[in-house]
matplotlib code that plots the C-alpha trace (Angstrom):
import matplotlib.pyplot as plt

x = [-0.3, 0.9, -2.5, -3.6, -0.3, -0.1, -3.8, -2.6, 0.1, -2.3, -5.1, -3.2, -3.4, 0.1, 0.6, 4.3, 4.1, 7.4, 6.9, 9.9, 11.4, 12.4, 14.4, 15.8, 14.7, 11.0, 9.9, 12.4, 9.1, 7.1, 6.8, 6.8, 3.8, 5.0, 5.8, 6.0, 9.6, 11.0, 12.9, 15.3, 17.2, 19.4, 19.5, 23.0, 21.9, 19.5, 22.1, 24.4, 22.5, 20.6, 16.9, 16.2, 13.6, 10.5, 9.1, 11.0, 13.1, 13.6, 11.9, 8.6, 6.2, 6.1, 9.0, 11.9, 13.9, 15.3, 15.0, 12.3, 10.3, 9.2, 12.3, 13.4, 10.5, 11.9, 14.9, 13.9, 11.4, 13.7, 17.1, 16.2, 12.9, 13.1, 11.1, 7.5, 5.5, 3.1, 3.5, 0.8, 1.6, -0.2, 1.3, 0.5, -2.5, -4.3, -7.3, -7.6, -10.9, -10.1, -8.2, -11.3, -11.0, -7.7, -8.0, -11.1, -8.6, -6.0, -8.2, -10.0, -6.9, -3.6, -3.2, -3.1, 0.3, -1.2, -4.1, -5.1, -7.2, -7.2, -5.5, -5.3, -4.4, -2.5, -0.8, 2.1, 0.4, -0.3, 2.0, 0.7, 1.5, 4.8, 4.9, 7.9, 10.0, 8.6, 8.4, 12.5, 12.9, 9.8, 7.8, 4.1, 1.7, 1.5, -0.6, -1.5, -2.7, -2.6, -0.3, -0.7, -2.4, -2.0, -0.7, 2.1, 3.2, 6.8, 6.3, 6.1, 8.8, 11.6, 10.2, 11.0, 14.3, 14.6, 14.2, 16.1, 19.3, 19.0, 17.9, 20.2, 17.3, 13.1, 10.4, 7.6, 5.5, 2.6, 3.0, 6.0, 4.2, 1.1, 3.4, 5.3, 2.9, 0.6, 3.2, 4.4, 0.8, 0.4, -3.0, -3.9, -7.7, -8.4, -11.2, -14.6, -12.2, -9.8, -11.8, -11.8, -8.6, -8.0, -6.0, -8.4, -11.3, -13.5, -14.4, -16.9, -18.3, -21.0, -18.8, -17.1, -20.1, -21.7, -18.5, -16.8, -14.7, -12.9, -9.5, -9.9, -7.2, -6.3, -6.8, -3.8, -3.1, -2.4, -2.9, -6.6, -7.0, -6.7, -9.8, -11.5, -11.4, -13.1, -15.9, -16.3, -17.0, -19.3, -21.2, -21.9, -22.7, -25.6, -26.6, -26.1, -27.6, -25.6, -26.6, -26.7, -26.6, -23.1, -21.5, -19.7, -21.1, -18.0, -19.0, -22.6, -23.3, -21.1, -22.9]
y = [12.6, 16.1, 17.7, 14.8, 14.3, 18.3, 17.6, 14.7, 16.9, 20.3, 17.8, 17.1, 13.6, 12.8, 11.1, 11.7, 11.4, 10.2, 10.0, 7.6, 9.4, 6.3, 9.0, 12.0, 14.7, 13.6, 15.7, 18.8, 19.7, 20.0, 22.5, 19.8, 19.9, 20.9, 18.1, 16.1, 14.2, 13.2, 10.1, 9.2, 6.0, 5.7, 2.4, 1.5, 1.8, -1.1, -3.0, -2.9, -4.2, -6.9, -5.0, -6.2, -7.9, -6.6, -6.6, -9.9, -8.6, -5.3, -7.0, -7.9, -4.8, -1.5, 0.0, -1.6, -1.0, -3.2, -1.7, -0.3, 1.9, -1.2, -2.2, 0.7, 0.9, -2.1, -1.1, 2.6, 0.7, -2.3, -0.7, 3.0, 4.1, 1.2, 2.5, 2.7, 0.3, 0.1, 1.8, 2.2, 2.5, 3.5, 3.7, 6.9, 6.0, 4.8, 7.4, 8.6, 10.5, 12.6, 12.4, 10.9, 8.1, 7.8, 8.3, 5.4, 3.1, 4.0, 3.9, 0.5, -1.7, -0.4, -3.4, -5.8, -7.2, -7.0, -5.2, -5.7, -6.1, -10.3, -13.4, -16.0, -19.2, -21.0, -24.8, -24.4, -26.4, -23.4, -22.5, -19.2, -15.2, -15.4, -18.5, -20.1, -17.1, -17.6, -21.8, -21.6, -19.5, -20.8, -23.8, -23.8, -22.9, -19.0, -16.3, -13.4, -9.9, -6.8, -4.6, -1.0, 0.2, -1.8, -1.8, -3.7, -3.7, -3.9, -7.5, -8.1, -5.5, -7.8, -11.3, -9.0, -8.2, -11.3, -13.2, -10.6, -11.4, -15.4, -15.2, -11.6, -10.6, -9.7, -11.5, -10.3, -8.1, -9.5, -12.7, -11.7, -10.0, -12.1, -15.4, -14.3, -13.2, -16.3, -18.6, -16.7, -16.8, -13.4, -11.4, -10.6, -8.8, -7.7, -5.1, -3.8, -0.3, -1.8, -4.0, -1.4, -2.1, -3.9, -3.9, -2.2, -0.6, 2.5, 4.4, 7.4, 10.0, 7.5, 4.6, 7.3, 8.5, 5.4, 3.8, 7.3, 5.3, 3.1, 3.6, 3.0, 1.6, 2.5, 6.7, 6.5, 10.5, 11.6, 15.3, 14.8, 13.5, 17.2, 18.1, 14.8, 15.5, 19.0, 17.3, 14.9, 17.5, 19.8, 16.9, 15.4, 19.3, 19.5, 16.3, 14.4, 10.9, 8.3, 5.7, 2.1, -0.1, 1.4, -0.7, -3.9, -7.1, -8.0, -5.3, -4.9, -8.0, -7.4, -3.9]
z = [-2.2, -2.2, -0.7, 1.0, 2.8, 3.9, 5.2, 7.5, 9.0, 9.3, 11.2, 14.8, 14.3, 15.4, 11.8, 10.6, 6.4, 4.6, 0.8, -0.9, -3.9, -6.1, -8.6, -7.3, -9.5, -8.9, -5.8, -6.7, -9.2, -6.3, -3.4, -0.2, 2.3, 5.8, 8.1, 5.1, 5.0, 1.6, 1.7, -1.5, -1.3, -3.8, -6.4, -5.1, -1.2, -2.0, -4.1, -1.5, 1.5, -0.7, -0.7, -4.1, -6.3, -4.5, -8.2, -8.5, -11.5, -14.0, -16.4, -14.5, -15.0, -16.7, -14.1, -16.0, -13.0, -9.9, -7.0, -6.7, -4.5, -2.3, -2.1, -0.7, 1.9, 2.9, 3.2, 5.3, 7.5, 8.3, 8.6, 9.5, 11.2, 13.5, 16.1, 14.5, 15.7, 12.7, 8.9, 6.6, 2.7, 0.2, -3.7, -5.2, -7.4, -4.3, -3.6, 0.3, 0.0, 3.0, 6.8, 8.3, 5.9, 7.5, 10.4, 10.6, 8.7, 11.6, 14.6, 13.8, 12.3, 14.1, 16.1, 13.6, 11.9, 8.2, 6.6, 3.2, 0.6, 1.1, 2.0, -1.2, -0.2, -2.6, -1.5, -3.9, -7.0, -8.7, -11.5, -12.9, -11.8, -10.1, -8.4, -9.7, -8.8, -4.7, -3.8, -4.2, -1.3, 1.3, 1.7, 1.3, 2.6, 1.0, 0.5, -2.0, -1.7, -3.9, -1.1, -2.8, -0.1, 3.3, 7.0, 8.4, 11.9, 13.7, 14.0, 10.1, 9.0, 11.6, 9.7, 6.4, 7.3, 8.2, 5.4, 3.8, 5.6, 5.1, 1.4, 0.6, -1.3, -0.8, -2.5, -4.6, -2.3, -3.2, -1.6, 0.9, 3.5, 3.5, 3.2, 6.3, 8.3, 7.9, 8.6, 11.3, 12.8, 12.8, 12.9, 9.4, 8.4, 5.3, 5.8, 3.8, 3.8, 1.5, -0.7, -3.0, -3.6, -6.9, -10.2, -12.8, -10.2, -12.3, -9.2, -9.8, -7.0, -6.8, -5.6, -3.0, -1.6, -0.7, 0.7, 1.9, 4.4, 1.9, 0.0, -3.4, -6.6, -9.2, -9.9, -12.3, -12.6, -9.9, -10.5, -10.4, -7.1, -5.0, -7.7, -7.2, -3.5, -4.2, -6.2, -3.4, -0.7, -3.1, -4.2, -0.3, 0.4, -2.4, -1.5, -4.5, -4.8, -6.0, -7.8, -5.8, -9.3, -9.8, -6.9, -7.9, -6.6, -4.7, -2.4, -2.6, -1.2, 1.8, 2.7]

ax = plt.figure().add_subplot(projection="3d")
ax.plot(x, y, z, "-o")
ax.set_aspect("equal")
plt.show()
């Protein structure tokens, strides 16, 4: 994020960048972008005003903690910048291959209420993932999307808060946002650009060159990504071929 997020601010897009800090010492290792705003919420700030369980407990993934960052988006979008109209997020192992990805992203899906990676119906019969921890608080119908990178308008953010003040707490992200929004009868798309989105993508220069618009998850260390960007741009300069069997089905049939 660090050189991406500078690169948004340097471009003239009119993009502001705020990067939560879930623990405090975190972004005192780095030097911060200009125009970049660090926001750090503290746990008790969340505690306090019930923005909890976004990852529906401490114990539910490898973050062992509760609150989490999400639930202190939440918590910044709904109770503190109130006045942008739409907020794209994007957890920091999401790849943005450059500000004209973004900027595409920005330009063709801005007016929607949720963008995506998909829409999963589910009736309420189903009893694996998280379920259980979601029918006690809303009715079916529902719906399930991977949210790591996605675009949520003012609209969505108010049904978020709320639900927040009836229930005093959020639900798993993953099935709050598109659960609300599609019983809300909002305008949900979930776009070729984020289909790239999913929980254990390999993405090589090969998959980046041939869909240069999309975002793609997961490029676990972060570190890499300013160098990956490099080999991006050197490789589209030299004309590099990439190699067409490399794409997944999922979105080879779709091109």
């Amino acid at each position: 994020w660090r050189d991406w997020s500078s690169d948004v601010c340097s471009s003239d897009l009119g993009i502001e960048v705020v990067i939560i800090c879930d623990n405090y010492p975190d972004f005192l290792l780095y030097k911060i972008p200009k125009g970049v705003t660090i926001q750090y919420v503290p746990d008790q700030v969340c505690l306090d005003n019930n923005y909890v369980n976004a990852n529906i407990s401490s114990k539910s993934t490898h973050i062992n903690k509760n609150p989490i960052a999400w639930d202190k988006f939440c918590f910044l979008f709904c109770e503190v910048y109130t006045t942008y109209d739409f907020v794209w997020v994007f957890e920091d192992d999401c790849f943005i291959p450059n500000v004209e990805a973004f900027k595409a992203l920005d330009d063709e899906y801005c007016s929607y209420d949720l963008v995506c990676a998909n829409n999963f119906y589910n009736d309420g019969s189903a009893q694996d993932w998280h379920w259980k921890s979601i029918y006690k608080y809303l009715n079916p119908p529902y719906y399930q999307s991977m949210v790591c990178a996605s675009g949520m308008s003012r609209n969505l953010l108010n049904l978020v808060k709320k639900f927040k003040q009836e229930n005093n707490t959020l639900l798993h992200i993953e099935a709050m946002f598109n659960t609300l929004a599609m019983q809300n009868n909002l305008n949900v798309i979930c776009p070729f650009e984020l289909l790239s989105i999913v929980w254990l993508g390999e993405w090589t220069l090969d998959e980046m060159i041939q869909i240069p618009t999309n975002i793609f998850h997961p490029i676990k260390d972060i570190d890499i990504h300013p160098e990956i960007r490099l080999k991006l741009e050197k490789a589209l300069q030299e004309g590099y071929q990439p190699k067409r069997d490399n794409l997944p089905s999922f979105i080879k049939d779709l091109m």
